[in-house]
PQR file of N, CA, C, O and H, with PARSE charges and radii, in Angstrom:
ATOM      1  N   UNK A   1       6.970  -6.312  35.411 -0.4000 1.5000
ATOM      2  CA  UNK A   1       6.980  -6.288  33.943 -0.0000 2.0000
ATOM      3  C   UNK A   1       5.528  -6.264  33.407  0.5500 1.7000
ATOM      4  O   UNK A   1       5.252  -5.535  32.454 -0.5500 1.4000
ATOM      5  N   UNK A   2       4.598  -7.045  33.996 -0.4000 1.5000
ATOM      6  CA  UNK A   2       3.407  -7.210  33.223 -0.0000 2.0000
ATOM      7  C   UNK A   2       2.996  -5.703  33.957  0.5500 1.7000
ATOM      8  O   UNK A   2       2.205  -5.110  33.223 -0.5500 1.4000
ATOM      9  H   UNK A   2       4.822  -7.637  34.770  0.4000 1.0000
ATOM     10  N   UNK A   3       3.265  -5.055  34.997 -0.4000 1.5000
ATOM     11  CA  UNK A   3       2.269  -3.903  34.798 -0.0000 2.0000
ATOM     12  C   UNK A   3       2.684  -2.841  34.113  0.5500 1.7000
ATOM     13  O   UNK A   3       1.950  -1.873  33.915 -0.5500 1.4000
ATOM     14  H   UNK A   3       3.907  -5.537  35.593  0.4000 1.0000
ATOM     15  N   UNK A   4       4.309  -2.949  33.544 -0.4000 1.5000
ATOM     16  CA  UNK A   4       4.518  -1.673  32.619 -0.0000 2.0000
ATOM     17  C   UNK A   4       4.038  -2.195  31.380  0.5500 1.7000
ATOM     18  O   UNK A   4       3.768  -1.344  30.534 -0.5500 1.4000
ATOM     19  H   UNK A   4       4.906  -3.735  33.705  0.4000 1.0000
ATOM     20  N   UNK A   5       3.876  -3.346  31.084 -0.4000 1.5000
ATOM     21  CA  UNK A   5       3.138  -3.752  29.703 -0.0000 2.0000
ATOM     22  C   UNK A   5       1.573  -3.620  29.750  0.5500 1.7000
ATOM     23  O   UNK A   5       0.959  -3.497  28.690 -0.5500 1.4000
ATOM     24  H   UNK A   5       4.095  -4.038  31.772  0.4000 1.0000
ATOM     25  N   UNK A   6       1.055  -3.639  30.693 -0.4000 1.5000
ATOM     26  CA  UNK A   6      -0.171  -3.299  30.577 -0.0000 2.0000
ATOM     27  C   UNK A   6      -0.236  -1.003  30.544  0.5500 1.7000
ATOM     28  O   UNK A   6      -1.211  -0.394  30.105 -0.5500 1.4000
ATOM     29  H   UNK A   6       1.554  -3.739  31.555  0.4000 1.0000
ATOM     30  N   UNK A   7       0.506  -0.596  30.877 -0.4000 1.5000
ATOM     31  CA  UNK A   7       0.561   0.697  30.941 -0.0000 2.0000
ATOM     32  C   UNK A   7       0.864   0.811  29.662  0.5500 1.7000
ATOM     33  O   UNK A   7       0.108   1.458  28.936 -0.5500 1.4000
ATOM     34  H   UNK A   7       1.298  -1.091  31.234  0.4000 1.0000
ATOM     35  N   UNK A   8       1.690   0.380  29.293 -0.4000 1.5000
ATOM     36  CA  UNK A   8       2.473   0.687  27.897 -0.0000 2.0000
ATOM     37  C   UNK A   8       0.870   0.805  26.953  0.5500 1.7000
ATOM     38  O   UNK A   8       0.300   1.783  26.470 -0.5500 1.4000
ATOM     39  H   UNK A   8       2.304  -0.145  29.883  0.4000 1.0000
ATOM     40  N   UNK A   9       0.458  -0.893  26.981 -0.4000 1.5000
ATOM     41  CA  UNK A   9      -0.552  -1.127  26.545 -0.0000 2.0000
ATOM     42  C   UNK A   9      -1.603   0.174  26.551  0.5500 1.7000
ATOM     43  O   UNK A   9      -2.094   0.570  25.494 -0.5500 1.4000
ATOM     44  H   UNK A   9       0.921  -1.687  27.373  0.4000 1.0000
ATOM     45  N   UNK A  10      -1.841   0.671  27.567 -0.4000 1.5000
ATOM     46  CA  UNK A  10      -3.317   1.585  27.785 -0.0000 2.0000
ATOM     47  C   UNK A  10      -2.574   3.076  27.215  0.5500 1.7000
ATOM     48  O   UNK A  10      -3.278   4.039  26.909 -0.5500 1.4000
ATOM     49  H   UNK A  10      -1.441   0.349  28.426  0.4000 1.0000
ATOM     50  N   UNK A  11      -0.672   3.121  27.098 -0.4000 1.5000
ATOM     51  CA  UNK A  11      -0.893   4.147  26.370 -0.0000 2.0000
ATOM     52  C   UNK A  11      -1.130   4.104  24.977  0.5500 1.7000
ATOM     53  O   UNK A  11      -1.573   5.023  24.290 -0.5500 1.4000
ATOM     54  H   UNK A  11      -0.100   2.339  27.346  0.4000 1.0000
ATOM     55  N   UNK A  12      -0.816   3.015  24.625 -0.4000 1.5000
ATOM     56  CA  UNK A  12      -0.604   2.763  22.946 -0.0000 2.0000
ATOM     57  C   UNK A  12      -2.233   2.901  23.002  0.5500 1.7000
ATOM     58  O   UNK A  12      -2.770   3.704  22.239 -0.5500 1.4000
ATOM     59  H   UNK A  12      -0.456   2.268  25.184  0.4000 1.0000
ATOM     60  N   UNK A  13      -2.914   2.228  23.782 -0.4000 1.5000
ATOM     61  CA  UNK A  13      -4.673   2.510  23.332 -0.0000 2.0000
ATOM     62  C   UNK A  13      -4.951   4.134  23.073  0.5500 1.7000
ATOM     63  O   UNK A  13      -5.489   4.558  22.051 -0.5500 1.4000
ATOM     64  H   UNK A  13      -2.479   1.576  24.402  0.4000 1.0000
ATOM     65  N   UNK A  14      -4.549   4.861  24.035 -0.4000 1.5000
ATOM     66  CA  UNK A  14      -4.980   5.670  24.332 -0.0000 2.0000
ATOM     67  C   UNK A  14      -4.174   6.721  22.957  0.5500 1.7000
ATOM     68  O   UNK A  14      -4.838   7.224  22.050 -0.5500 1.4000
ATOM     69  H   UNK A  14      -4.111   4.517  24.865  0.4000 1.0000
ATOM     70  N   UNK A  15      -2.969   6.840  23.065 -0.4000 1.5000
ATOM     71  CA  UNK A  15      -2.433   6.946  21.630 -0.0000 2.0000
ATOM     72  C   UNK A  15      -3.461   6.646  20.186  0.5500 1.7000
ATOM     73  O   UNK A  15      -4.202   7.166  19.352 -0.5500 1.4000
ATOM     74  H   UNK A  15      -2.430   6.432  23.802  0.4000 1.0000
ATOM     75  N   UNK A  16      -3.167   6.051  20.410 -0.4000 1.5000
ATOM     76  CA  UNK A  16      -3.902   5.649  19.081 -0.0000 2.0000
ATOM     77  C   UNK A  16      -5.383   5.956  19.073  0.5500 1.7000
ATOM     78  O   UNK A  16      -5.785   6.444  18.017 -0.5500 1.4000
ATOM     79  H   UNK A  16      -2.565   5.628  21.088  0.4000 1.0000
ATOM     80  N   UNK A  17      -6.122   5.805  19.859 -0.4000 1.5000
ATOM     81  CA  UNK A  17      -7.589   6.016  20.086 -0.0000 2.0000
ATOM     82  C   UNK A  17      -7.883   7.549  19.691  0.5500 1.7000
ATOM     83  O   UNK A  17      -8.893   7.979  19.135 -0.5500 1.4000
ATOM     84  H   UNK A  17      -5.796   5.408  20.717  0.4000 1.0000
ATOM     85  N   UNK A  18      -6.683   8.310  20.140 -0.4000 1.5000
ATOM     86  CA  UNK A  18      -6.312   9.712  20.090 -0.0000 2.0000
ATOM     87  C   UNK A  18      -6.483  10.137  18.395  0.5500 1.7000
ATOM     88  O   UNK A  18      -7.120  10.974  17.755 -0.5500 1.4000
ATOM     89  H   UNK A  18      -5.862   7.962  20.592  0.4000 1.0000
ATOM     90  N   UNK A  19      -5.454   8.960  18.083 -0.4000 1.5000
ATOM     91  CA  UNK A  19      -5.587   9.273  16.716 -0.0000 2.0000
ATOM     92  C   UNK A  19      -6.597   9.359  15.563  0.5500 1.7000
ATOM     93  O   UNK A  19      -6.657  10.287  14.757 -0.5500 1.4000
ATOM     94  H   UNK A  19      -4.937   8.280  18.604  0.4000 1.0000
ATOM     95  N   UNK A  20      -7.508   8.097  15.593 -0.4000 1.5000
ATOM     96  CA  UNK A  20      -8.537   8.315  14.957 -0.0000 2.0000
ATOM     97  C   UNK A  20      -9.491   8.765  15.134  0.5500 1.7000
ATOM     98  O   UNK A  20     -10.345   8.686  14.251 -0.5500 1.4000
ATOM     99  H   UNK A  20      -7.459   7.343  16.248  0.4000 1.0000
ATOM    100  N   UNK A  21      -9.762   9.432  16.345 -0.4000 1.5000
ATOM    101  CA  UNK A  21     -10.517  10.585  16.070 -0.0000 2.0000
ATOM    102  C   UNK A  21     -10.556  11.823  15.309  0.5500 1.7000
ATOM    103  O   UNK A  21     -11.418  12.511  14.762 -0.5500 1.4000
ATOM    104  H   UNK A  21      -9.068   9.496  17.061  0.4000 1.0000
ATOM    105  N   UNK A  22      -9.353  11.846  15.471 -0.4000 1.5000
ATOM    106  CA  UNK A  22      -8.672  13.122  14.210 -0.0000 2.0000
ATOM    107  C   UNK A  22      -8.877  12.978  13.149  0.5500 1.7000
ATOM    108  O   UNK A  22      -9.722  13.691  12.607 -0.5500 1.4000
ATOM    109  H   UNK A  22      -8.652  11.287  15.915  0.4000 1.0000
ATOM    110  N   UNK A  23      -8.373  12.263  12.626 -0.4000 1.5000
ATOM    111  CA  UNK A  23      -7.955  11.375  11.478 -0.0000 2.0000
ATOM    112  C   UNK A  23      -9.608  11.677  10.726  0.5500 1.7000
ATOM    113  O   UNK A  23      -9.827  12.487   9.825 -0.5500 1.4000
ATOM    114  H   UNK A  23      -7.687  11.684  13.066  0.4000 1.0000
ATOM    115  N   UNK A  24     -10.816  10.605  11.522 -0.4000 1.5000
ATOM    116  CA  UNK A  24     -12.144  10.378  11.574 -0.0000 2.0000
ATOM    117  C   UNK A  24     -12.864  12.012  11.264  0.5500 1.7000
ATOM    118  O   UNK A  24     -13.654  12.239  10.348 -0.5500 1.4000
ATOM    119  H   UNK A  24     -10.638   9.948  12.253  0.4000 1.0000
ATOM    120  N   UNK A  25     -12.370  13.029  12.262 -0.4000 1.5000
ATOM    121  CA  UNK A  25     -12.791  14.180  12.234 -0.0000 2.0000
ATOM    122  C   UNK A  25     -12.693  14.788  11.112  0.5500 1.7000
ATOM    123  O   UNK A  25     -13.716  15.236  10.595 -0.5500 1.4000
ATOM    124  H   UNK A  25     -11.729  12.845  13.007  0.4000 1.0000
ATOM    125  N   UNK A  26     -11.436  14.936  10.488 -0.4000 1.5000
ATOM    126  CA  UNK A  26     -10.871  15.472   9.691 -0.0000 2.0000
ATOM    127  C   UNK A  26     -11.809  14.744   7.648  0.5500 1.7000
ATOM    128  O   UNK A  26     -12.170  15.239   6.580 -0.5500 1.4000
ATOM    129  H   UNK A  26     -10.605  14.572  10.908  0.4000 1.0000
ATOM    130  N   UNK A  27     -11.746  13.575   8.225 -0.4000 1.5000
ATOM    131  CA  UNK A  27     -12.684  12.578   6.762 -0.0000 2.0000
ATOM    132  C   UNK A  27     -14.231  13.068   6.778  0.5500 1.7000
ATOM    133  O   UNK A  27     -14.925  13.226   5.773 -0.5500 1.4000
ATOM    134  H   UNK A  27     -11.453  13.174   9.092  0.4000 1.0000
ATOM    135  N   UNK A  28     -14.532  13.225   7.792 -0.4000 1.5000
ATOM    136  CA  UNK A  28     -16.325  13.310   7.982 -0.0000 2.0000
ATOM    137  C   UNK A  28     -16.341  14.790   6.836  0.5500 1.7000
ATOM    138  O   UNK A  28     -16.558  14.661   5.631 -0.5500 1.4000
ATOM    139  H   UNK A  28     -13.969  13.097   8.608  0.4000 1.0000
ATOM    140  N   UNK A  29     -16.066  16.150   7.511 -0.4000 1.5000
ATOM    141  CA  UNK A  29     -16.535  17.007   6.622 -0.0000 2.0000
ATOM    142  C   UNK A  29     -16.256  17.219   4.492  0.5500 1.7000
ATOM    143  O   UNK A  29     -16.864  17.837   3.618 -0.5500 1.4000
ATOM    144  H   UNK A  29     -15.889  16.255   8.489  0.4000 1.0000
ATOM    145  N   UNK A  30     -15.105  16.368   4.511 -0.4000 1.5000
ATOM    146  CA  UNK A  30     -15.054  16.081   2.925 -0.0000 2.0000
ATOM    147  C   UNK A  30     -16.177  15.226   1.935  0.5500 1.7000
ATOM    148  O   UNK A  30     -16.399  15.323   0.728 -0.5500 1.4000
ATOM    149  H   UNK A  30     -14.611  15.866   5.221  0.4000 1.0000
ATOM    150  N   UNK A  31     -16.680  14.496   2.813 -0.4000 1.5000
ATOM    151  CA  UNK A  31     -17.631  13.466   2.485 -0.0000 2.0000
ATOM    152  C   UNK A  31     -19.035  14.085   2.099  0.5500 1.7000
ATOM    153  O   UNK A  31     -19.759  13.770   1.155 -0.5500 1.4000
ATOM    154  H   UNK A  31     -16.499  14.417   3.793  0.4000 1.0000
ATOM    155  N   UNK A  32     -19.297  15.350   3.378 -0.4000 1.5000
ATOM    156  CA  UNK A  32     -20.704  16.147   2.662 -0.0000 2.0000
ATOM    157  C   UNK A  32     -20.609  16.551   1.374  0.5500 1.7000
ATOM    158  O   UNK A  32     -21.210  16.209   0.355 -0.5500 1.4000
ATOM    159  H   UNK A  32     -18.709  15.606   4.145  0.4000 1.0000
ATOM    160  N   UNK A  33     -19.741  17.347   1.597 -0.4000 1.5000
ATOM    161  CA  UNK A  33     -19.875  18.096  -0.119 -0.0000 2.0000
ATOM    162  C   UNK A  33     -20.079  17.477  -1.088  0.5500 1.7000
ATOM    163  O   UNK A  33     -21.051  17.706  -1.808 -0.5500 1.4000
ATOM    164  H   UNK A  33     -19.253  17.625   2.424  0.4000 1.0000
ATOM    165  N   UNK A  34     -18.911  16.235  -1.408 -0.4000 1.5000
ATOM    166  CA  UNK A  34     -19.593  15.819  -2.498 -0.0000 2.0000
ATOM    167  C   UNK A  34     -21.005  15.299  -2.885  0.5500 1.7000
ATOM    168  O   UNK A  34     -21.445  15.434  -4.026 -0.5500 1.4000
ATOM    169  H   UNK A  34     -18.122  16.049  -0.823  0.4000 1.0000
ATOM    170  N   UNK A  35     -21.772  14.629  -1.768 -0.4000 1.5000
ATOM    171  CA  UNK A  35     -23.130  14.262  -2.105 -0.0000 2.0000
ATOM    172  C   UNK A  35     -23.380  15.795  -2.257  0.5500 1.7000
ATOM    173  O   UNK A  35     -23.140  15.856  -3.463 -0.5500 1.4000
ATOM    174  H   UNK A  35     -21.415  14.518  -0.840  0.4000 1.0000
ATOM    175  N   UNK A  36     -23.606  16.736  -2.001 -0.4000 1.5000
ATOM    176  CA  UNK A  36     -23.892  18.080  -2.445 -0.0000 2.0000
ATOM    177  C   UNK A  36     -24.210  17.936  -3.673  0.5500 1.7000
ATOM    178  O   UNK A  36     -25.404  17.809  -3.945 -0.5500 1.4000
ATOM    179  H   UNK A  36     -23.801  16.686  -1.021  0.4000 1.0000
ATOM    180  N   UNK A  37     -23.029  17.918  -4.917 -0.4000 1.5000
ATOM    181  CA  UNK A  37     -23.302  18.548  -5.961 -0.0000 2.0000
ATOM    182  C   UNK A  37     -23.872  17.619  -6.741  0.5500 1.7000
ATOM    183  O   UNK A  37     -24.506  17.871  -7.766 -0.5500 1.4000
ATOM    184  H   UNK A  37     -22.059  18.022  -4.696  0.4000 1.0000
ATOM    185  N   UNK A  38     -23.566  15.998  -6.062 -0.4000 1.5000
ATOM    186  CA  UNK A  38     -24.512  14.819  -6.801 -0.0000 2.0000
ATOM    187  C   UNK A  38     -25.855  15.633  -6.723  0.5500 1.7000
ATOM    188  O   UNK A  38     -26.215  16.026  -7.833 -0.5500 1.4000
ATOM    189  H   UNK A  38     -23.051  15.794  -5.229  0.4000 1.0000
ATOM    190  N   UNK A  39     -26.555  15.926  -5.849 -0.4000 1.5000
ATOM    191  CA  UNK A  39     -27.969  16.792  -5.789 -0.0000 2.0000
ATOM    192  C   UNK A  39     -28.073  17.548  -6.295  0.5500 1.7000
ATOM    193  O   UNK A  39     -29.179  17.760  -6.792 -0.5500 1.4000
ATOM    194  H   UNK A  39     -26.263  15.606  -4.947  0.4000 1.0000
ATOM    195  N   UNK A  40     -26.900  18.544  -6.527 -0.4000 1.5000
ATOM    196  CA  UNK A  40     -27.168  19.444  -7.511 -0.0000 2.0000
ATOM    197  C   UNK A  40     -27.299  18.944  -8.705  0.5500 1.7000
ATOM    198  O   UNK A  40     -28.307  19.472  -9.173 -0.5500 1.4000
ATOM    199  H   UNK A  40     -26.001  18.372  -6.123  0.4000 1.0000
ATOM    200  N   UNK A  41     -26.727  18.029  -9.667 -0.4000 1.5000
ATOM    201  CA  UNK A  41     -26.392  17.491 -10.909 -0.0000 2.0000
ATOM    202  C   UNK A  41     -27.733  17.130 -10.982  0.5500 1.7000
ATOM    203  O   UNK A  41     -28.514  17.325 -11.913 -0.5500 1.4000
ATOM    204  H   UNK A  41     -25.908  17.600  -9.286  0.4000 1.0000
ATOM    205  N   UNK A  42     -27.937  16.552  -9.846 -0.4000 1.5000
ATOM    206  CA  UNK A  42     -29.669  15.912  -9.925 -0.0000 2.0000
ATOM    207  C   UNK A  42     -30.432  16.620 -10.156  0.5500 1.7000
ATOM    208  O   UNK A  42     -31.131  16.364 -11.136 -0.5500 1.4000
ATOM    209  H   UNK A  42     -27.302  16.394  -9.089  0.4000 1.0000
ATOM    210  N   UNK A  43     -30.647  17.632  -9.531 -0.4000 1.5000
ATOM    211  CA  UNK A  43     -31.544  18.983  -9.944 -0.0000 2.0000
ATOM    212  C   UNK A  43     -31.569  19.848 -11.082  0.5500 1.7000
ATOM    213  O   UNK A  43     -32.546  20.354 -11.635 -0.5500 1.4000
ATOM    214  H   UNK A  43     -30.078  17.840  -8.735  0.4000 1.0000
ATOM    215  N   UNK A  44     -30.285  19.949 -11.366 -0.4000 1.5000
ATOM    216  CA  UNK A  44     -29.977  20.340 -12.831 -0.0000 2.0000
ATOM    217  C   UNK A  44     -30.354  19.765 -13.810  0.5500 1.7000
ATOM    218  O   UNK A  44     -30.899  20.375 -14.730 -0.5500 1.4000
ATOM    219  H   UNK A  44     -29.492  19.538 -10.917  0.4000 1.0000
ATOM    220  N   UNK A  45     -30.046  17.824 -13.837 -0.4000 1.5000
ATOM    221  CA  UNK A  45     -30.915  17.057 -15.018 -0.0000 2.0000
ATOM    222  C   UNK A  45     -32.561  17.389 -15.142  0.5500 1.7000
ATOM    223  O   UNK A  45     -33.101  17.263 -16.241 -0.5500 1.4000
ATOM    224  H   UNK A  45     -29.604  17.329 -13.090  0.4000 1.0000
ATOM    225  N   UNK A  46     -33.267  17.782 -14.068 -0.4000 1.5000
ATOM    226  CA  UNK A  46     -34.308  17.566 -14.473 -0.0000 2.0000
ATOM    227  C   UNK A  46     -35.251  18.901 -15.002  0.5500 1.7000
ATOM    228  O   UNK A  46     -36.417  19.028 -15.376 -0.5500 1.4000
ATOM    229  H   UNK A  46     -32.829  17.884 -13.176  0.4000 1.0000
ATOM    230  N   UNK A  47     -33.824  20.024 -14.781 -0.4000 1.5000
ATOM    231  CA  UNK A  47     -34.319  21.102 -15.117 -0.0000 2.0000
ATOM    232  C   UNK A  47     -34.541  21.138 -16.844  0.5500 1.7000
ATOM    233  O   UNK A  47     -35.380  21.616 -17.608 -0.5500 1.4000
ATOM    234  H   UNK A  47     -32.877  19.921 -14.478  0.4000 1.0000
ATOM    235  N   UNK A  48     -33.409  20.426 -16.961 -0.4000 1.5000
ATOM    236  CA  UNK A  48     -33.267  20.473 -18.758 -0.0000 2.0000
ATOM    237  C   UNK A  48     -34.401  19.571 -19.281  0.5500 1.7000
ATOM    238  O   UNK A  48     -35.007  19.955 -20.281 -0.5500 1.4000
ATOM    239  H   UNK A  48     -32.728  20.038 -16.341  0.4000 1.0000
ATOM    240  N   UNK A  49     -34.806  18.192 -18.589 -0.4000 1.5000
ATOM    241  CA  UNK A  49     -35.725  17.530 -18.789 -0.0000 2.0000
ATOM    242  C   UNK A  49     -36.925  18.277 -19.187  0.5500 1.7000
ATOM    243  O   UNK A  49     -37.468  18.272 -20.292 -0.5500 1.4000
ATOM    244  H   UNK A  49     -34.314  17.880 -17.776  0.4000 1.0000
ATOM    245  N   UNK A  50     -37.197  18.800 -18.325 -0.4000 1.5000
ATOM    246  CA  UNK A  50     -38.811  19.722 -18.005 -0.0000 2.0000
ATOM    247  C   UNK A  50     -38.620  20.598 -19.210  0.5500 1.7000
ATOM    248  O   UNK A  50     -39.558  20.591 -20.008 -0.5500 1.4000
ATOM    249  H   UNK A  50     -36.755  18.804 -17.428  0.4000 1.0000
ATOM    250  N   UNK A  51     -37.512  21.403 -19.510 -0.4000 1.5000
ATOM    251  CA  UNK A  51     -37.071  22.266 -20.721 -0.0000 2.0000
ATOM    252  C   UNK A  51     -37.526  21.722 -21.684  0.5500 1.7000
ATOM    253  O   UNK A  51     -38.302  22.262 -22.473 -0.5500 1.4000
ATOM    254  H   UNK A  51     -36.751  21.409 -18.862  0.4000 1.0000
ATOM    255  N   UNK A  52     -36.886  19.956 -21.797 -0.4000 1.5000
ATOM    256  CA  UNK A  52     -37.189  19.513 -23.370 -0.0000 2.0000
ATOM    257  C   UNK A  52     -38.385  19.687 -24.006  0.5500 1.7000
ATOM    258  O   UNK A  52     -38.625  20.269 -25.065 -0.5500 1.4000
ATOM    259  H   UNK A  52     -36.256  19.518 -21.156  0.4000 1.0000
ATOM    260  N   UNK A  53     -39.344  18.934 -22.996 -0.4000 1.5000
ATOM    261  CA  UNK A  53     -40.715  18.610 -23.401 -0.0000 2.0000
ATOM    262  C   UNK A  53     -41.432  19.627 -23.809  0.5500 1.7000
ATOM    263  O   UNK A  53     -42.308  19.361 -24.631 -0.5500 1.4000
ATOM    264  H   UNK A  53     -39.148  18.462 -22.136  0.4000 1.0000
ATOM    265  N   UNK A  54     -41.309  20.763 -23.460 -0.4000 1.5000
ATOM    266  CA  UNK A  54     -41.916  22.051 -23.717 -0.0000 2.0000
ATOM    267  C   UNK A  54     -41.141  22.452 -25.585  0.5500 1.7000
ATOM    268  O   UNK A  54     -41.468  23.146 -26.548 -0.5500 1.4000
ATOM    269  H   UNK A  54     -40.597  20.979 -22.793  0.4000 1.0000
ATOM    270  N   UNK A  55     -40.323  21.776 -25.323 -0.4000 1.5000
ATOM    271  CA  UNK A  55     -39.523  22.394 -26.702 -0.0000 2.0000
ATOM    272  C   UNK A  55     -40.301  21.583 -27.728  0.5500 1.7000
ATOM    273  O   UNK A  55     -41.093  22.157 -28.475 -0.5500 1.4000
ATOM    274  H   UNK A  55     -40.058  21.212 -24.541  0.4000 1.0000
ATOM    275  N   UNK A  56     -40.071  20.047 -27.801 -0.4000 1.5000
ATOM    276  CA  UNK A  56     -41.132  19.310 -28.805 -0.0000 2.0000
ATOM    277  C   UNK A  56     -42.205  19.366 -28.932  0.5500 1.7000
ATOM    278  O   UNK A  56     -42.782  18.845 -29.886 -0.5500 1.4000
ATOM    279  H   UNK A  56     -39.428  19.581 -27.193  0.4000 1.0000
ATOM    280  N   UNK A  57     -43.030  20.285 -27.616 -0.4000 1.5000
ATOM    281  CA  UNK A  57     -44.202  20.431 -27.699 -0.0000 2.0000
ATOM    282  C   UNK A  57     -44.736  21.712 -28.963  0.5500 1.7000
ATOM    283  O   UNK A  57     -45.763  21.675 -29.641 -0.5500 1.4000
ATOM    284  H   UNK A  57     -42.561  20.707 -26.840  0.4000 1.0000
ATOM    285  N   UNK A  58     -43.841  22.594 -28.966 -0.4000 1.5000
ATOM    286  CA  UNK A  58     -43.459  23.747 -29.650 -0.0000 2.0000
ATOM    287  C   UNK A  58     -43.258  23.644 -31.090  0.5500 1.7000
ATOM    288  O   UNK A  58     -43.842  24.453 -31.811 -0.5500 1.4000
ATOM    289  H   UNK A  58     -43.007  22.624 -28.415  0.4000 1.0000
ATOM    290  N   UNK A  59     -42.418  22.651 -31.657 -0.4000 1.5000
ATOM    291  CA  UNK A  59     -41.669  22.204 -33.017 -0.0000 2.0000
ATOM    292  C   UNK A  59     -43.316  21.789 -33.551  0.5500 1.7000
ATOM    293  O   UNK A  59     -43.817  22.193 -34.601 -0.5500 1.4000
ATOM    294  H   UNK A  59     -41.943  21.994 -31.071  0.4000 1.0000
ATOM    295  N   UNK A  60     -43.988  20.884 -32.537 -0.4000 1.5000
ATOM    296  CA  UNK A  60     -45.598  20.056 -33.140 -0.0000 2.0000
ATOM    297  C   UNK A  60     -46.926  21.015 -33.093  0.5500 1.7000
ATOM    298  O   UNK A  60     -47.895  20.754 -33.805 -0.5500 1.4000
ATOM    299  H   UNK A  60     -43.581  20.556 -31.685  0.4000 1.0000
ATOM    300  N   UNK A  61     -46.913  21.981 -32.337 -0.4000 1.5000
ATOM    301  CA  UNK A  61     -47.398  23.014 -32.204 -0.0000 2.0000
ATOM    302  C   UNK A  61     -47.546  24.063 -34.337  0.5500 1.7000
ATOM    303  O   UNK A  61     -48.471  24.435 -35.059 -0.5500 1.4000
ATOM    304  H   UNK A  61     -46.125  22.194 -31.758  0.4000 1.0000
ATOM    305  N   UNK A  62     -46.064  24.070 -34.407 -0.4000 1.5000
ATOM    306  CA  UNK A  62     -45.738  24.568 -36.069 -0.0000 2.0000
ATOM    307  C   UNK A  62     -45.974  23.941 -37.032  0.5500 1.7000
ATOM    308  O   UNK A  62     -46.042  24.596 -38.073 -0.5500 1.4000
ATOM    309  H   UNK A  62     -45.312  23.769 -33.821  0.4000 1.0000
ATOM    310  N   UNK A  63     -46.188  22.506 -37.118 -0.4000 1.5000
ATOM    311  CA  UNK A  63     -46.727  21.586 -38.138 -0.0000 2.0000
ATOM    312  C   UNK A  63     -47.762  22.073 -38.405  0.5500 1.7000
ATOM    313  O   UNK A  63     -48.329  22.316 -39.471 -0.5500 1.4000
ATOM    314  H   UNK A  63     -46.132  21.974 -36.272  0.4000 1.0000
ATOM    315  N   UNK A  64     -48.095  22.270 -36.999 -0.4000 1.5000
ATOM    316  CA  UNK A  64     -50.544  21.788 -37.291 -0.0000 2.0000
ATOM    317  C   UNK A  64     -50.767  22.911 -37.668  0.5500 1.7000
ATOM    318  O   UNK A  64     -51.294  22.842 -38.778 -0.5500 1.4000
ATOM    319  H   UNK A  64     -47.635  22.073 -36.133  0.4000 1.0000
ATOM    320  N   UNK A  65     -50.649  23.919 -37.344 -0.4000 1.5000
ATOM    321  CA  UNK A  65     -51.339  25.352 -38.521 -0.0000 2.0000
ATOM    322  C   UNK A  65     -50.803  25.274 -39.972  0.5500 1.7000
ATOM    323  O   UNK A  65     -51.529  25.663 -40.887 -0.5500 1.4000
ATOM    324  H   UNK A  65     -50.220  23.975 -36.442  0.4000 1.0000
ATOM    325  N   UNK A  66     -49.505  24.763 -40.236 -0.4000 1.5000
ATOM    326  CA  UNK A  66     -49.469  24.602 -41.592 -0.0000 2.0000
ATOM    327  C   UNK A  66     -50.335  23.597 -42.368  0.5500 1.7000
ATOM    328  O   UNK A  66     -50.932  23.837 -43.418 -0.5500 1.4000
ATOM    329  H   UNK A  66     -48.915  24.446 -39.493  0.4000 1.0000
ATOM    330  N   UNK A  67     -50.312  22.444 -41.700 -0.4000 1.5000
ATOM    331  CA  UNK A  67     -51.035  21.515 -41.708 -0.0000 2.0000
ATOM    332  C   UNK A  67     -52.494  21.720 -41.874  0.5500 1.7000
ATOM    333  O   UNK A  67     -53.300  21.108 -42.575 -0.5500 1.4000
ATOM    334  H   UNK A  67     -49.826  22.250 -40.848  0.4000 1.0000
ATOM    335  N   UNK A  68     -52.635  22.641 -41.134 -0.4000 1.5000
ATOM    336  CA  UNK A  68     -54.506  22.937 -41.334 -0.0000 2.0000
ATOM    337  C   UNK A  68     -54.627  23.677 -42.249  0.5500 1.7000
ATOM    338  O   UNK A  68     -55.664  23.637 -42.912 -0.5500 1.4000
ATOM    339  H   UNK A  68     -51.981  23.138 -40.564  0.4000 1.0000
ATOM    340  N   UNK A  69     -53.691  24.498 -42.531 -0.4000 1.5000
ATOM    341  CA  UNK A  69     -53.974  25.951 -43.266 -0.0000 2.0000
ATOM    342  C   UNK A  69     -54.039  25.121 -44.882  0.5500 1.7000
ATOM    343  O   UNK A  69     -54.243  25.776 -45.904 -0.5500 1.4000
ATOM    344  H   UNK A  69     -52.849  24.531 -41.992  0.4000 1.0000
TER
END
């Protein structure tokens, strides 16, 4: 008895051990992508950033010749 319970045992390990690898395999590649487009979003904020400053620089730029003139 104890050695079909120990067999039993090493299949259920082995079973199962079976399993989460799959399982594991199958989770790993979903997980890249999304940090992906977090980086992208990231890259994108700072594109508009860099955009702004150039824009207010522009609006203060139109004061001062009226301003001087």
């Amino acid at each position: 008895l104890s050695l079909t319970h120990s067999t039993w045992q090493i299949h259920f390990t082995y079973f199962s051990f079976s399993q989460p690898p799959t399982s594991s395999f199958n989770r790993p590649p979903p997980p890249p992508p999304p940090p992906q487009p977090t980086l992208s979003a990231s890259t994108t904020a700072p594109s508009p950033i860099t955009s702004q400053p150039p824009q207010p620089s522009q609006p203060f730029s139109n004061p001062k010749p009226p301003s001087t003139a």
